[in-house]
C-alpha positions as CSV (number, residue, x, y, z in Angstrom):
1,X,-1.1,-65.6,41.8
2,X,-3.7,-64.4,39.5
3,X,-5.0,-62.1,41.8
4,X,-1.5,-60.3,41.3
5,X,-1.2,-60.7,37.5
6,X,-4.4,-59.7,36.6
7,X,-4.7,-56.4,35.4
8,X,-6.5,-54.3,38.0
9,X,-10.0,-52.2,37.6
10,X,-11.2,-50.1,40.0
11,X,-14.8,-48.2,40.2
12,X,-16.9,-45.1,40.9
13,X,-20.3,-43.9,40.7
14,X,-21.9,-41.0,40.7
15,X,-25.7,-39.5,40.2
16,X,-27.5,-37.0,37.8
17,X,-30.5,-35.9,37.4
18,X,-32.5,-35.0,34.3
19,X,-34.7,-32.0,34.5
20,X,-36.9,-33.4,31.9
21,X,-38.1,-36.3,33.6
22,X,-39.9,-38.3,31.1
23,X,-37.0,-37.7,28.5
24,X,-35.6,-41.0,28.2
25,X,-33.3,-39.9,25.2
26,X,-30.2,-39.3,27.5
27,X,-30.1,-43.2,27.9
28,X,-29.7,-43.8,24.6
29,X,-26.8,-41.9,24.8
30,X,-25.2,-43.7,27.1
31,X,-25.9,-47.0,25.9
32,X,-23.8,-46.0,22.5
33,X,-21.2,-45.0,24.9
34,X,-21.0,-48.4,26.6
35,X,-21.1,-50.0,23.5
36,X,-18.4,-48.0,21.9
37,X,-16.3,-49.1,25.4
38,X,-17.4,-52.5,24.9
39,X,-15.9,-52.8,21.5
40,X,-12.8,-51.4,23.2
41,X,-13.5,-48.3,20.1
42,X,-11.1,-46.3,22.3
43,X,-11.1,-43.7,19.6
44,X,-14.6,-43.2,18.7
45,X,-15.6,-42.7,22.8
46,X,-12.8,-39.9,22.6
47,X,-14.5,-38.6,20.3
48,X,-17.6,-39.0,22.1
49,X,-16.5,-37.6,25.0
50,X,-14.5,-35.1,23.8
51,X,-11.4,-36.3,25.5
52,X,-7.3,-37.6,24.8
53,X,-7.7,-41.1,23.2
54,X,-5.1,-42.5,25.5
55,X,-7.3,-41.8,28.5
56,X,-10.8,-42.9,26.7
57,X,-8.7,-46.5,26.5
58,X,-8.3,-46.3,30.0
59,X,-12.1,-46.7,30.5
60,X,-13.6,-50.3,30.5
61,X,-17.0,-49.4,30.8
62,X,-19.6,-46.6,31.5
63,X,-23.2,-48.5,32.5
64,X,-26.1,-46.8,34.1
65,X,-28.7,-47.4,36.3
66,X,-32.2,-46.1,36.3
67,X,-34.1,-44.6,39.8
68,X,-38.0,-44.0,38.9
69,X,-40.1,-42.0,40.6
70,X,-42.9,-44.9,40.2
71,X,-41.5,-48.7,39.6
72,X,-44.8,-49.5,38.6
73,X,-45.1,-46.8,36.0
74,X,-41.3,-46.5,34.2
75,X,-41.9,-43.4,32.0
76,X,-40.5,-41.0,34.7
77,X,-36.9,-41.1,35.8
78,X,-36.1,-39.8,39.2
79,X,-32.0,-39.8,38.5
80,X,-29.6,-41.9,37.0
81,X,-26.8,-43.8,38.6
82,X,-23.9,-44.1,36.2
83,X,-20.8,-47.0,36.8
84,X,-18.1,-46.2,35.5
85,X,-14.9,-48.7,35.0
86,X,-11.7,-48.4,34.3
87,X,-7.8,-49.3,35.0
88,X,-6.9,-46.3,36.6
89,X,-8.4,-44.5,39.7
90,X,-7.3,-41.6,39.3
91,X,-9.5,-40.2,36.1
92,X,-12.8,-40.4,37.4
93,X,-13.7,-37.1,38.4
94,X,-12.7,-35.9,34.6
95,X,-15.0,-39.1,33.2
96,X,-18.0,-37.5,35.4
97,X,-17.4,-34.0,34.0
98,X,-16.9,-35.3,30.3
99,X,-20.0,-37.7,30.5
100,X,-22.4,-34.9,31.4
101,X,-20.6,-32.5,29.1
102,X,-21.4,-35.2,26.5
103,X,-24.8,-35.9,27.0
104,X,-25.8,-31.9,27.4
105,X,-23.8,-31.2,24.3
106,X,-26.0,-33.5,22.0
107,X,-27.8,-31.3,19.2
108,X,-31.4,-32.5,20.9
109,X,-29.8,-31.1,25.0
110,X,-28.3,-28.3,23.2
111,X,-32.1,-27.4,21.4
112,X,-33.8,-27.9,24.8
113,X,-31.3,-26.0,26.5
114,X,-31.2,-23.0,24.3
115,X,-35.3,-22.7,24.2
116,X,-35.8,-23.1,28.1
117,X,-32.9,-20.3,28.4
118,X,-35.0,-17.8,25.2
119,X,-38.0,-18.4,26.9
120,X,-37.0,-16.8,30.4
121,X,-35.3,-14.3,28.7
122,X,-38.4,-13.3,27.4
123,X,-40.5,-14.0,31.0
124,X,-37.8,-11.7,32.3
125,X,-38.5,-8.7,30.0
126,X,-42.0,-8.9,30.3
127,X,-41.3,-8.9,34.3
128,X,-38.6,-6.0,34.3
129,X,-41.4,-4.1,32.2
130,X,-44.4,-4.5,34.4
131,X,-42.3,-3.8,37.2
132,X,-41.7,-0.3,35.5
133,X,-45.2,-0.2,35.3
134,X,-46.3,-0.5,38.6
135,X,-43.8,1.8,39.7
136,X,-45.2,4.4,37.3
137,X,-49.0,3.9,38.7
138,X,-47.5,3.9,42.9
139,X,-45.9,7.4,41.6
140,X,-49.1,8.3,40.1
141,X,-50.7,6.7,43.3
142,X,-48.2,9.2,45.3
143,X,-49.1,12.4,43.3
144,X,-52.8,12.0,43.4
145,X,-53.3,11.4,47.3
146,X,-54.0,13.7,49.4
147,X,-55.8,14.0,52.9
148,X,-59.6,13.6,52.3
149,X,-61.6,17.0,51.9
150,X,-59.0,18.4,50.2
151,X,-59.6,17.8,46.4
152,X,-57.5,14.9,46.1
153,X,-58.5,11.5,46.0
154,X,-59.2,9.3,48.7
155,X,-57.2,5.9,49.1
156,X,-58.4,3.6,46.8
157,X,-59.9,5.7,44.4
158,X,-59.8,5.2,41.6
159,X,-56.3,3.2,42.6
160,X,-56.0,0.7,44.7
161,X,-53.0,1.0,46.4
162,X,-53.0,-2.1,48.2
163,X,-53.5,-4.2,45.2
164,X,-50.9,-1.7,43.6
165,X,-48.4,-2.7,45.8
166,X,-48.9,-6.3,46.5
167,X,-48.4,-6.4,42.7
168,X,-45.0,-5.0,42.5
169,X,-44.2,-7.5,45.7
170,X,-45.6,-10.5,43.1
171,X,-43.3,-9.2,40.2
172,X,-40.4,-8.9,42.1
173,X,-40.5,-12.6,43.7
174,X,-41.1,-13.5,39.9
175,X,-38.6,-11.5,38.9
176,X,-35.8,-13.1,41.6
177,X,-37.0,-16.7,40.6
178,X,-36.6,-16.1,36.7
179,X,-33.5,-15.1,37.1
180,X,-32.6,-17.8,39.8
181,X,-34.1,-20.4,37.4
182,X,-31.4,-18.9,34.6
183,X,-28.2,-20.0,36.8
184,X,-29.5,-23.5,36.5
185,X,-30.9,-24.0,33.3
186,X,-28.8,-27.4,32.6
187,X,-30.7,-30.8,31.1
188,X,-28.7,-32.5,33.7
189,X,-28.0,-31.8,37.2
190,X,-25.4,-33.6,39.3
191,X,-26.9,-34.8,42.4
192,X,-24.1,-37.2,44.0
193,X,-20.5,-36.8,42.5
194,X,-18.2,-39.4,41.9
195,X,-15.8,-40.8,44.7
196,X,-13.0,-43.2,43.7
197,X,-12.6,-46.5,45.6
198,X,-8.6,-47.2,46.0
199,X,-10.0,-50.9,46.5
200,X,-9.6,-52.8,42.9
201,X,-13.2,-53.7,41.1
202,X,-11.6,-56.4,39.6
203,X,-10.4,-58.7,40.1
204,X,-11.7,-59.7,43.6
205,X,-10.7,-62.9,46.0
206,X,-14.4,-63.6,46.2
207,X,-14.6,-63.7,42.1
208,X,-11.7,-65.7,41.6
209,X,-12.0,-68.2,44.4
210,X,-14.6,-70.3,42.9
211,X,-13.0,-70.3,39.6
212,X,-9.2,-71.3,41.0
213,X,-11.3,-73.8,42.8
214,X,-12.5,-75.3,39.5
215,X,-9.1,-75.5,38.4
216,X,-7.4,-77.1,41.2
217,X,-10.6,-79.7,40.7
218,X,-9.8,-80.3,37.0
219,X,-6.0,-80.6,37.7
220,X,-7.1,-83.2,40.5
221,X,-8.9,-85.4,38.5
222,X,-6.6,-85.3,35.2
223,X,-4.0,-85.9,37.6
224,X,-5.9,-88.7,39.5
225,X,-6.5,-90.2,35.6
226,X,-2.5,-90.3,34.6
227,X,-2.1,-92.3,37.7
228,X,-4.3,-94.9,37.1
């Protein structure tokens, strides 16, 4: 019967990874989100999470667990496995989505974030003008060269054109990485997303059954002592 009357919880996971891997901050973060949920402080994780109140108090809890890259050294994190919990199967993939909104969003994310995205702003300047550049000296190269014995100069003097090309090869393949690294310039990256289980967390046959069993033992024996 209680298995029916319960109220029912289900579960989902899913996985993230951090791109600074010995940033540890990001926990903290979601510890004072499980603790808000805890407290059942419905309207302070809304707040948190930047969501409708209603559905924050539809969460039970948000815990996380922590894949190193070394077990025996725990000060670099390979990813992070988050639980979440909550009476209603149906909100999880918005919970993933507001989690990782909440945790890049934080002043110290946002900082890192808006740094790592200056600083290849500037690496692809510096690039896009080199390339200019070398494209000036392979004209120059172009003018310049001329079959030997016939005033002009011989290849590789006083250019290199081999070196001058390989160069502008080198600064384009920086160029297309810069600008690849700019697409994913996120603190956090999602590496498994969350699934909903239709299957109830809670409660479970295999939970209760020990505990009915306990019951049906203490209503034996009070039973057994109003017959004696």
């Amino acid at each position: 019967v209680l298995r029916f009357t319960l109220p029912k919880y289900y579960s989902a996971t899913f996985i993230y990874e951090p791109s600074l891997k010995a940033d540890l901050f990001h926990l903290d973060l979601l510890k004072d989100l499980d603790i808000l949920l805890k407290e059942n402080n419905s309207t302070a994780a809304a707040e948190l999470l930047n969501i409708d109140e209603n559905l924050a108090a539809k969460i039970s809890r948000a815990k996380y667990e922590v894949l190193y890259k070394n077990e025996f050294r725990r000060d670099t994190i390979a990813s992070v496995e988050v639980l979440i919990i909550a009476d209603d199967n149906t909100i999880f993939d918005t919970l993933e989505q507001s989690i990782l909104s909440y945790l890049a969003s934080s002043p110290h994310y946002k900082k890192l974030h808006d740094i790592r995205k200056a600083e290849l702003n500037t690496l692809e300047e510096k690039l896009l003008q080199d390339i200019v550049y070398n494209d000036s000296l392979k004209r120059t190269l172009a003018a310049n060269t001329t079959p030997r014995g016939n005033g002009g100069f011989v290849y590789g003097e006083p250019i290199d054109p081999v070196r001058v090309y390989e160069s502008g090869i080198n600064l384009t393949q920086k160029l297309i990485t810069t600008r690849s690294q700019k697409q994913f310039v996120n603190n956090f990256e999602l590496v498994k997303p969350v699934v909903a289980k239709n299957k109830p967390y809670f409660p479970r046959f295999i939970i209760l059954f020990p505990a009915l069993f306990g019951i049906c033992l203490i209503i034996l024996f009070v039973y057994n002592l109003k017959r004696m």
